[in-house]
N, C-alpha and C positions, 0 to 999 in steps of 0.2 A: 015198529020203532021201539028201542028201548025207553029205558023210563030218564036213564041220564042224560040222553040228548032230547031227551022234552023240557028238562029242567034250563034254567038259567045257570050259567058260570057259576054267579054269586051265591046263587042255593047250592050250589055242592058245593063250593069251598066253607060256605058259612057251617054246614052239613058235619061236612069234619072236621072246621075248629070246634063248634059245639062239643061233636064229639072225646076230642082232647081233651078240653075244659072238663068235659065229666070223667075220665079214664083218673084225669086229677085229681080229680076230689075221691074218685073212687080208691085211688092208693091214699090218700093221706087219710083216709079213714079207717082201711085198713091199716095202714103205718104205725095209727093210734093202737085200733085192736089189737094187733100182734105187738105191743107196747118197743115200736121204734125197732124193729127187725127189717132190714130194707128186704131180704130175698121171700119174709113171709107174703108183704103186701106186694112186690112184683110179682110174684104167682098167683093172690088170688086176683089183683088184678088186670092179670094179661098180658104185662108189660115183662120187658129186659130192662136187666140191671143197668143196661146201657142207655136205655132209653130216662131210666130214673136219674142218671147221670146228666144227660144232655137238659133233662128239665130243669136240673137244679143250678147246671152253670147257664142258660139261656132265661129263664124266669125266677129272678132276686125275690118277688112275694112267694114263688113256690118254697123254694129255699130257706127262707124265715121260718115259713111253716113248720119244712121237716126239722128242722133248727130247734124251734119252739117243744115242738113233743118228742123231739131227745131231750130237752130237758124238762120235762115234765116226767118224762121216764124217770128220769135221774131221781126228780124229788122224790118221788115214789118208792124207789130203793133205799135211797139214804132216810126215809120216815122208819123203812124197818128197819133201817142199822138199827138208830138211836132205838128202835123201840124193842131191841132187842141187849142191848147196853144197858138200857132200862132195866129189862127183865137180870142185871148182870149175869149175864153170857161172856165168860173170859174171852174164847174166841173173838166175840165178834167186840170187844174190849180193845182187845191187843191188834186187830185189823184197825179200828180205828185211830189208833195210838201210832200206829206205821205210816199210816199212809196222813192224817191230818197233826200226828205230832211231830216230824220231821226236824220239825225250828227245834228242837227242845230235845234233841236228843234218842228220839225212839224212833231207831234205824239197827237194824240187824247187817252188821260187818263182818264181812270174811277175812280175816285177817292171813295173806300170804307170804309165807316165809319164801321169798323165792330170791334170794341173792345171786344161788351160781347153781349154773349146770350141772347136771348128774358127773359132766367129764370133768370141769373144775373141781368137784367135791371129792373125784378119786386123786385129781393130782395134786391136791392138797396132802391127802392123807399118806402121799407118797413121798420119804423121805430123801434127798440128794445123799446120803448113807448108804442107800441100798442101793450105790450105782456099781 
């Protein structure tokens, strides 16, 4: 006899919800390590990107989670902006000033002269004289 028809229903399904529960915890620890990379921790742990999808719209605690250490990520980054602003690094000055000074002016515009057509601009220059 095999071993799963000796079992109870309830031990193998509990079996592999257990299971689940831990594959969980095992991407969101990875998710951490690889600092919020969702395709590092689906490879190391096992899982499709599909499968990280389906947990996050079916489990709202999962979701908070990975939630959570995107932004912790975030802080993490933005500790070295500033601490690299600090250090005054123009770069990393002027990326700050783009993207959080916005209200105030520090926006880089393209400014396009585009009124008329390249065909408009020759029938401009063409005079009803030369008919």
């Amino acid at each position: 006899m095999h071993l799963i028809t000796q079992r109870p229903l309830t031990y193998i399904y509990t079996y592999i919800y257990m299971g689940k529960i831990q594959r969980k915890k095992d991407f969101l620890k990875h998710f951490r390590e690889g600092r919020g990379i969702v395709m590092y921790a689906c490879e190391k742990t096992g899982i499709s990107r599909e499968t990280y999808r389906q947990w996050k719209l079916k489990d709202p605690k999962f979701k908070a989670t990975c939630e959570d250490i995107a932004e912790e990520v975030l802080d993490v980054v933005e500790s070295k902006l500033l601490r690299k602003i600090n250090e005054e690094d123009l770069t990393a000055i002027i990326f700050y000033l783009k993207t959080k000074g916005k209200h105030r002016g520090y926006v880089e515009r393209v400014e396009n002269n585009i009124s008329m057509t390249p065909f408009e601009d020759l029938m401009m220059s063409v005079t009803d004289d030369e008919d």
